[in-house]
N, C-alpha and C positions, 0 to 999 in steps of 0.2 A: 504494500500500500504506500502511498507517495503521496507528499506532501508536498502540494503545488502554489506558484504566485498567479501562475494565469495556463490558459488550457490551448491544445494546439487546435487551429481553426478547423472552425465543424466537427467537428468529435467532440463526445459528452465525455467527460471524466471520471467514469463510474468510480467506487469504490476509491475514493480520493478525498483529502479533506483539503478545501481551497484557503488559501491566506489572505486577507485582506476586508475591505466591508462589503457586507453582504448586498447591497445596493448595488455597489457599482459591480462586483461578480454574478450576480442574477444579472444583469444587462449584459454579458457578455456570453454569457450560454446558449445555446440554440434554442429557438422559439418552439413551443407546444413538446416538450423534450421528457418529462415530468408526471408520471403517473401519480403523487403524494405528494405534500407537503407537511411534513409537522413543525410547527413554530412555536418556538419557546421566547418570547422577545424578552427585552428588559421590562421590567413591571413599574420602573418610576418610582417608585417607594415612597417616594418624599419625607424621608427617614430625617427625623433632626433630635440629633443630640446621641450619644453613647445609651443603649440597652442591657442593664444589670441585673441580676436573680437575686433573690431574697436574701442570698448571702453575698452580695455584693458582686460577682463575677458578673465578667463582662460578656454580653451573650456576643456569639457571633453571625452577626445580622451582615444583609445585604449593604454591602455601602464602596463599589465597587464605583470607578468612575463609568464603568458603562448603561451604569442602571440610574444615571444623572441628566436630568435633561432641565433645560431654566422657566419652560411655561409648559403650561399644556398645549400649545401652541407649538412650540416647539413638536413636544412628542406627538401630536394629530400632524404633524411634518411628515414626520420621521413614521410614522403607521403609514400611513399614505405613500408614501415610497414605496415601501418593502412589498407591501399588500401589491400595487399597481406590477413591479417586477415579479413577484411570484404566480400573479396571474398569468401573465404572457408565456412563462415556462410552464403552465399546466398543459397536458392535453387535453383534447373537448372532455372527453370524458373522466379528468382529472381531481382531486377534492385536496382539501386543505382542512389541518387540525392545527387550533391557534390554543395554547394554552397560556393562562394571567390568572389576577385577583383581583378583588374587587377596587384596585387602584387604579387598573386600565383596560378591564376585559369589556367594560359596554363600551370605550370609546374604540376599541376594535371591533367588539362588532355591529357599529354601527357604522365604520368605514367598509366594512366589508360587505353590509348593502347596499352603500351607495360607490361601490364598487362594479357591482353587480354579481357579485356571489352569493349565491342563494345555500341558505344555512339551514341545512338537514336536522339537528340539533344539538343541542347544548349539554355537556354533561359537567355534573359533581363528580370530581374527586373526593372522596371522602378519607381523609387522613385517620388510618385508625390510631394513630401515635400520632398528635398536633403538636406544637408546642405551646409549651401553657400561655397565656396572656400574663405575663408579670406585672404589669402594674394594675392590675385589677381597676383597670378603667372604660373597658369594652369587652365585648363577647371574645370568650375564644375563636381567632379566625384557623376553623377545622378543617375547610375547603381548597382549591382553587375552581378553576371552573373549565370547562376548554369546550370552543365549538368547531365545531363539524361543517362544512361546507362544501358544495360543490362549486363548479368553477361558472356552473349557471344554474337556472331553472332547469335546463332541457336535459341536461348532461344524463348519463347513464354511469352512475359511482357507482363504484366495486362496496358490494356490502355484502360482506357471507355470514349471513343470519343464521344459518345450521351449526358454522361452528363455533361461533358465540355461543349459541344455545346449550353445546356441547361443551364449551369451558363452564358454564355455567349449572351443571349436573343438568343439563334437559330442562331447562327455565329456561323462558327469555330473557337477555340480557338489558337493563335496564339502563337508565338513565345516569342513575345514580353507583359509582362504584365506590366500596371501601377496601382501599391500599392503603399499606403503612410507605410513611416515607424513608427516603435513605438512612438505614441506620448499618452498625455492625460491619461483615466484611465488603458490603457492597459498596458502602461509602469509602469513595478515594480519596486518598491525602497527597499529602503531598512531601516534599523531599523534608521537611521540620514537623511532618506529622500532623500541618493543619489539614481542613478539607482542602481537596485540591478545587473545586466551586463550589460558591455556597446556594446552590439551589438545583443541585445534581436532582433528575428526576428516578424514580425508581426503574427496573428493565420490567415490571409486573404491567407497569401504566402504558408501556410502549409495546410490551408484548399482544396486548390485547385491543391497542390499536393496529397494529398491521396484521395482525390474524384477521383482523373485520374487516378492515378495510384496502387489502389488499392483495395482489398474488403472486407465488414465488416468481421472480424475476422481475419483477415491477421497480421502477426505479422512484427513491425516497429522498425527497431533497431534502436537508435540515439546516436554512438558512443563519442559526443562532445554534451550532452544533456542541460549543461548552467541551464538557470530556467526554461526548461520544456516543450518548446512551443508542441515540437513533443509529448510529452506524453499528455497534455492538449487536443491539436486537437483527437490526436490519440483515448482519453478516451471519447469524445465527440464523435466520427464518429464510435464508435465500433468496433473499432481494438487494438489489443492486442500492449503493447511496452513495448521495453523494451530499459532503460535509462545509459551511462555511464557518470559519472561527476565525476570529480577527489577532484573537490574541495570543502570540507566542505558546504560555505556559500552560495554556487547556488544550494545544494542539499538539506538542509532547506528548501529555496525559493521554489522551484521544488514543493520539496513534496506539504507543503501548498494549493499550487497554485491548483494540480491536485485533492488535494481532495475536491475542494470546484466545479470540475466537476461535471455535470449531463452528464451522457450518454443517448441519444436521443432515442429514442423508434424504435422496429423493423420496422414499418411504415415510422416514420420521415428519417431511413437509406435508404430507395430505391432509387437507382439512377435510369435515365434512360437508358436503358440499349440497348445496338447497335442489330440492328435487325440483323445481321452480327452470333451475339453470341448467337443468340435464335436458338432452337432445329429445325431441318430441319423434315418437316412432307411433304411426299410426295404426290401429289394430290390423286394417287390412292388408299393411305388409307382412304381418304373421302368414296372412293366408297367401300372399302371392308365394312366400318363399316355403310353402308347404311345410310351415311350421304346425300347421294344423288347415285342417281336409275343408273345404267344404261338405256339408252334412256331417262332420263330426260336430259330437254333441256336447257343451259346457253343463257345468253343472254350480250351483248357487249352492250357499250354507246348509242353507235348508234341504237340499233335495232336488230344488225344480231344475228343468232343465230348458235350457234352447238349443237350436242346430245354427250351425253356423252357416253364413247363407256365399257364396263367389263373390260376393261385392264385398265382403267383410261386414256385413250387419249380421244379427240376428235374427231370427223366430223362435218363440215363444206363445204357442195358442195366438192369439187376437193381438196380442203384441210383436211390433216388427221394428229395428232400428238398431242405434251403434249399442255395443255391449254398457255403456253410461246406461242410454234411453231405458232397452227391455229390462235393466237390473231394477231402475225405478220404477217401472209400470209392474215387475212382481212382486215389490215391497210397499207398492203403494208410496210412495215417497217423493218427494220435489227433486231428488238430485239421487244419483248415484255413483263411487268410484267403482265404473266397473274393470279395473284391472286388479283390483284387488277383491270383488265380488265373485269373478268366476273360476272355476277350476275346470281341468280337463284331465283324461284319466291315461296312465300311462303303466305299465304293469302292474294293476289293478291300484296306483296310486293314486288320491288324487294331489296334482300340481296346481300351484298360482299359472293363471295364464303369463303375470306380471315376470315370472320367471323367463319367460318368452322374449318379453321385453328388454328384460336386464342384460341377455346377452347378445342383441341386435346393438344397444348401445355401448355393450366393450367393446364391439368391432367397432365402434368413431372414435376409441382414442385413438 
């Protein structure tokens, strides 16, 4: 992996971490190049004065000169930049994840509708280990918040809702997540043993974004890349990233950190994937390819039967039509899946017809 000041014309620099400000390297990349974006920007803090714990110790807060900006003015500048450059490197069908607090996350995403990026939605992080509020003069802030958007209304974003559901023990995955933040071996330090950034994000929060939202080989831009977390996940889940960090001593960090990745094996990458986005095979291909006879005969839970007719419809007594239709006309019922209703008998077994299906569609990988 190499660390770059600038990129050779027309070629993307996958799997690179670029030097310099992320502004003016986003303008220099190829246009619509960008399947993802996750964006961790400066939060503005407006931090004043030194943060102490009840016994006096000095907390170690954000108070870095990059998270300094002199109006709001300024940083609705400085969002407006980045947002406008990251757009142009999305593909149509590209999305962006912008993570803040409540110091500067509605004035992003309110530049990001008058962007035109249309925000799929918003989600809580829920810190299950926050840090306390020490001066006991406001709520614990136990959140950040991060939203979700596509690069328009129309776009068609990668969202694999099976296997969320599927990290999720067979729930849908929600809105709201609770991760603990960096603590322990994950948290990097640095050569004196402080944090090496102080707002390292976890790899839990990032893992569960690119499983969603994206797919092996997709390429992850992370224009505020810090030590690395997005290229780390990234180089672990088989998607290509690429890195911008302005500042020398997070891009050390970075590097190290991603080269001591293993990228996971083509097997260990398979999500599950929405039967929504699996290839549509029509019943009557079963019968063109003698997968089953016309006048051979299906057969229902129950018992009842139909014949299967050379156009690929059914009969069933007074009922006639696609294996959906005759399954509802003998259920009586408004809808029916009939791939998963009928069965056909094969030494004296009966089979899912849906079996039938299953491997018309392993021949299209």
């Amino acid at each position: 992996m190499a660390i770059a000041k600038t990129k050779e014309a027309g070629k993307l620099p996958l799997n690179t971490i670029l030097a310099g400000d992320c502004i003016e390297v986003m303008n220099g990349l190829p246009e619509a190049s960008v399947d993802l974006i996750f964006a961790d920007p400066p939060y503005n803090l407006q931090l004043k004065g030194d943060l102490h714990r009840p016994d006096n110790s000095r907390v170690d807060a954000v108070d870095d000169d990059w998270d300094h900006f002199d109006s709001f003015r300024a940083y609705d500048r400085f969002t407006r930049a980045w947002l406008k450059a990251a757009r142009r490197l999305l593909k149509p069908n590209g999305a962006i994840w912008v993570i803040g607090s409540y110091h500067n996350i509605f004035r992003v995403g309110a530049e990001l509708q008058n962007q035109g990026y249309w925000i799929l939605n918003d989600v809580v992080w829920r810190k299950s280990n926050p840090m306390p509020n020490f001066r006991g003069k406001r709520l614990t802030n136990a959140h950040e918040t991060m939203i979700w958007a596509s690069r328009n209304e129309a776009a068609k974003y990668t969202f694999n809702y099976e296997a969320l559901k599927a990290l999720n023990e067979g729930i849908q995955m929600r809105s709201d997540w609770v991760l603990p933040i960096c603590t322990g071996h994950e948290r990097l330090k640095d050569e004196n043993g402080n944090k090496a950034h102080p707002t390292q994000k976890p790899e839990a929060l990032l893992h569960r974004v690119l499983v969603g939202t994206t797919n092996p080989g997709d390429v992850v831009l992370d224009p505020f890349f810090g030590t690395g977390t997005t290229g780390a996940v990234a180089k672990m889940l088989g998607r290509d990233f690429i890195g911008i960090e302005r500042e020398e001593a997070y891009r050390k960090v970075a590097e190290k950190r991603i080269a001591r990745v293993r990228r996971l094996d083509r097997e260990a990458l398979e999500t599950t994937r929405s039967k929504r986005a699996q290839p549509r095979v029509p019943f009557g291909q079963l019968v063109e390819r003698g997968m089953l006879r016309p006048g051979e005969v299906l057969i229902s839970p129950r018992g009842q039967t139909a014949k299967v007719r050379a156009d690929g419809t059914l009969i069933a007594g007074e009922a006639r039509g696609s294996i959906h239709q005759v399954g509802a006309a003998l259920e009586s019922a408004p809808s029916c899946n009939g791939w998963t209703y009928w069965h056909f008998r094969r030494d004296g077994k009966k089979i899912p017809i849906d079996i039938l299906r299953q491997q018309i569609r392993a021949e299209m990988v």
